[in-house]
C-alpha positions as CSV (number, residue, x, y, z in Angstrom):
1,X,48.8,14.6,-8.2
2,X,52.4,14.1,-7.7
3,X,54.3,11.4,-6.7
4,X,57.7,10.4,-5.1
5,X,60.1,9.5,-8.0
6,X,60.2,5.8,-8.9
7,X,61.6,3.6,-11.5
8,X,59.4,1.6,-13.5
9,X,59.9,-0.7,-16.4
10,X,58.0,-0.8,-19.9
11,X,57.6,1.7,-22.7
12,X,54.2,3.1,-22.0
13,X,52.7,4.6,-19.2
14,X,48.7,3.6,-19.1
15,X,46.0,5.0,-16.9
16,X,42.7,4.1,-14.6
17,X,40.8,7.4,-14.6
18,X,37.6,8.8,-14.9
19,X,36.9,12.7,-15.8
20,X,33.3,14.1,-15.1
21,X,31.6,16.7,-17.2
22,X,34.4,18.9,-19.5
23,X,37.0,17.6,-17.4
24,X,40.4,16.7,-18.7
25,X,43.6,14.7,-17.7
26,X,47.3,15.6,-19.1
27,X,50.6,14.1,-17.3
28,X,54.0,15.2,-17.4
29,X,56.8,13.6,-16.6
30,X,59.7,15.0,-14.5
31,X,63.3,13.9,-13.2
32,X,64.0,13.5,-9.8
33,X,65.0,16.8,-9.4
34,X,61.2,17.9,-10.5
35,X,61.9,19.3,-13.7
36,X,60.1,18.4,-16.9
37,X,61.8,16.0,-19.0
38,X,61.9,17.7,-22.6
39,X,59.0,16.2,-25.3
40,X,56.7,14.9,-21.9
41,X,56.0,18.4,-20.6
42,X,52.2,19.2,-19.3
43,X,52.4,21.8,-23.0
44,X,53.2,18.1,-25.1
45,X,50.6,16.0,-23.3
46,X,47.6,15.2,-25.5
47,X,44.3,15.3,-23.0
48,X,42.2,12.9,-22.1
49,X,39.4,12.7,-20.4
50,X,36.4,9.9,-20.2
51,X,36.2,6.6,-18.4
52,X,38.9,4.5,-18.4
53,X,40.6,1.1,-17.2
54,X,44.2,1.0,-18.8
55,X,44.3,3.9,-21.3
56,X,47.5,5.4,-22.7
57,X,49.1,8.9,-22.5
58,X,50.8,10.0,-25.1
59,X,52.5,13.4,-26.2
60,X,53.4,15.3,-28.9
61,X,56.5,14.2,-31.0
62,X,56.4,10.9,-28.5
63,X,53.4,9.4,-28.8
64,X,52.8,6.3,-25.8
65,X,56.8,5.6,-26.1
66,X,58.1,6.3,-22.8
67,X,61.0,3.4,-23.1
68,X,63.4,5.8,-23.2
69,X,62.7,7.2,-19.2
70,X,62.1,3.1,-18.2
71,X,65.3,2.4,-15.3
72,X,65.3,6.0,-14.8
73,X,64.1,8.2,-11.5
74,X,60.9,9.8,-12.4
C-alpha cells in the first residue's frame, strides 16, 4: 500500500492489521519525493505479522521512534 504524503504528529507509528498463514508486514517510510528516508527503509523494518489493534513498527537502529519525521511530508 501506498499513500499520498501526509504530516502526522507523534513519535510512533502504530498499526491495525491482521496477516494470515506465514504472512508478514514491514513499512518503510519515504519523503515526499518517494525516497526512503535513511534508518526506516523496507531492509531496517522488523516484520510483523499476527492479529493486531494498535501494534507498533519499529526498525533497526530506530526502534518505534519516529519523532523525528513528526511535521514532516511523508
Amino acid at each position: 500500500m501506498v499513500t499520498k504524503p501526509l504530516i502526522f504528529s507523534g513519535d510512533t507509528l502504530s498499526l491495525n492489521f491482521e496477516t494470515g498463514g506465514p504472512g508478514e508486514l514491514k513499512v518503510e517510510i519515504q519523503d515526499a519525493d518517494g525516497t526512503p528516508i535513511p534508518g526506516f527503509a523496507l531492509a531496517d523494518c522488523f516484520p510483523v505479522f499476527g492479529d493486531h489493534i494498535d501494534f507498533p513498527v519499529s526498525w533497526k537502529g530506530k526502534g518505534t521512534d519516529v519523532l523525528t519525521l513528526a511535521g514532516k511530508p511523508v
